[in-house]
C-alpha positions as CSV (number, residue, x, y, z in Angstrom):
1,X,25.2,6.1,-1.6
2,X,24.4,8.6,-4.4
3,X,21.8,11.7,-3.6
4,X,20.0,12.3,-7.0
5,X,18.3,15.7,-6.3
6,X,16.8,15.7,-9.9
7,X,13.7,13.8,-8.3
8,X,9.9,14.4,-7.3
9,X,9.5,14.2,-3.5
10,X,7.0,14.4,-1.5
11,X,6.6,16.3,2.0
12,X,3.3,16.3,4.3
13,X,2.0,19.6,6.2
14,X,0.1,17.9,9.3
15,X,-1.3,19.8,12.1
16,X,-0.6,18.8,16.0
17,X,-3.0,21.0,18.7
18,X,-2.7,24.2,16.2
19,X,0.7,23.8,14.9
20,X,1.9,23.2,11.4
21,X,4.9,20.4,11.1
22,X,6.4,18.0,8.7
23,X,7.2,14.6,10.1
24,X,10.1,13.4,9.4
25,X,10.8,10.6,6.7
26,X,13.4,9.0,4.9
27,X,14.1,10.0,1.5
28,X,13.8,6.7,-0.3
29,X,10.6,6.9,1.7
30,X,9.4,10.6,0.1
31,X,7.5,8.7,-2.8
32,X,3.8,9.2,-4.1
33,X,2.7,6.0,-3.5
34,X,4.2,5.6,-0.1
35,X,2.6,9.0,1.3
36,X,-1.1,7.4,-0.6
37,X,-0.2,4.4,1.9
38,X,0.9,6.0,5.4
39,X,-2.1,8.1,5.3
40,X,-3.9,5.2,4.5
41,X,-2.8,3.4,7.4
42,X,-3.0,6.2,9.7
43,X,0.9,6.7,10.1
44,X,0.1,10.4,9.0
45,X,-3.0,12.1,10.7
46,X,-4.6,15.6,10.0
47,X,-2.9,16.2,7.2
48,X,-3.2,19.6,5.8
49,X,-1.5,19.7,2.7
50,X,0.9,17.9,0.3
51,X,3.9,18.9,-1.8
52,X,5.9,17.5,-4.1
53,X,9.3,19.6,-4.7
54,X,11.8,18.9,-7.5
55,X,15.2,20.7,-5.6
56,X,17.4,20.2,-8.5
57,X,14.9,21.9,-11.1
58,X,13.5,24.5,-8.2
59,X,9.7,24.1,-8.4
60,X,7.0,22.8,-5.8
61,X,3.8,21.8,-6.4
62,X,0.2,21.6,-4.0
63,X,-0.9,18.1,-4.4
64,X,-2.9,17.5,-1.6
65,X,-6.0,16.6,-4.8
66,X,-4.0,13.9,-6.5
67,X,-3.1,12.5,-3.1
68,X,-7.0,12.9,-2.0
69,X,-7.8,11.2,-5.0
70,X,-5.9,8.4,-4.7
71,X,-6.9,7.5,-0.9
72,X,-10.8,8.0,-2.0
73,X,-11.0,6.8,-5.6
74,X,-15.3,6.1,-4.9
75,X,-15.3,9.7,-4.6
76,X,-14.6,10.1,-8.6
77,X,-17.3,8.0,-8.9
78,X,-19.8,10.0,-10.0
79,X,-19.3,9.3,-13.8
80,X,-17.5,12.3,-15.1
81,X,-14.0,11.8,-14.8
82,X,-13.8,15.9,-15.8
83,X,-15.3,17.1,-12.5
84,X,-13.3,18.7,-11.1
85,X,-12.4,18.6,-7.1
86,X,-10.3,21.0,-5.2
87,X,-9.7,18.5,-1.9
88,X,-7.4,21.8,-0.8
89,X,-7.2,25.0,1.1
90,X,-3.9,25.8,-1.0
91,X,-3.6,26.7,-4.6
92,X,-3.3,24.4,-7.2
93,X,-0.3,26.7,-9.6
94,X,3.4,25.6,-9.5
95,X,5.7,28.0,-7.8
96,X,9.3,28.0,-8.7
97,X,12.0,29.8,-6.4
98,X,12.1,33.0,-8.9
99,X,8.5,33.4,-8.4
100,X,9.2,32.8,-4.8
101,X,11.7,35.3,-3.8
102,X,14.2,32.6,-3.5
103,X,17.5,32.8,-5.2
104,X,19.3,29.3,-5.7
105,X,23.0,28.2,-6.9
106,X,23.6,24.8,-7.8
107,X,26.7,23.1,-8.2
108,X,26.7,20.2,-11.3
């Protein structure tokens, strides 16, 4: 089996009696779709944020509004697909590790 780190995954903040975890999952299972449909079916409970991290290019990204979005598409439906919603506590702005304070060596 090959690991291709120059992919989107996805990683869930929940929240268990005031503590902040990620729950384990499998990464063929770290997918956008597949995070829509766990929360969905209640395999993920108070979630508090979402992320989507690219380790091979070094960036990370909020998307706990995209993921939102998709679960509650009637909530869009109010005719103007340019209002905006911020579903999130977090920012919205990609951070990279520079930005971060994190210094990274890869290995091709």
């Amino acid at each position: 089996m090959t690991l291709n780190l120059d992919f989107s995954f996805f990683s869930v903040v929940c929240e268990l009696k005031g503590c902040l975890y990620i729950p384990e999952t499998d990464l063929e299972d770290m997918t956008f779709q597949r995070i829509v449909d766990d929360i969905r079916s209640g395999q993920l409970e108070n979630v508090r944020a979402v992320l989507e991290y690219n380790p091979s290019e070094g960036w990370c990204s909020d998307v706990t509004g995209d993921v939102l979005t998709a679960l509650c598409p009637e909530e869009d439906a109010d005719g103007d697909p340019n209002t905006p919603h911020d579903w999130s506590d977090y920012r919205s702005e990609r951070i990279d590790g520079r930005l971060a304070g994190v210094s990274a060596t890869v290995a091709a």
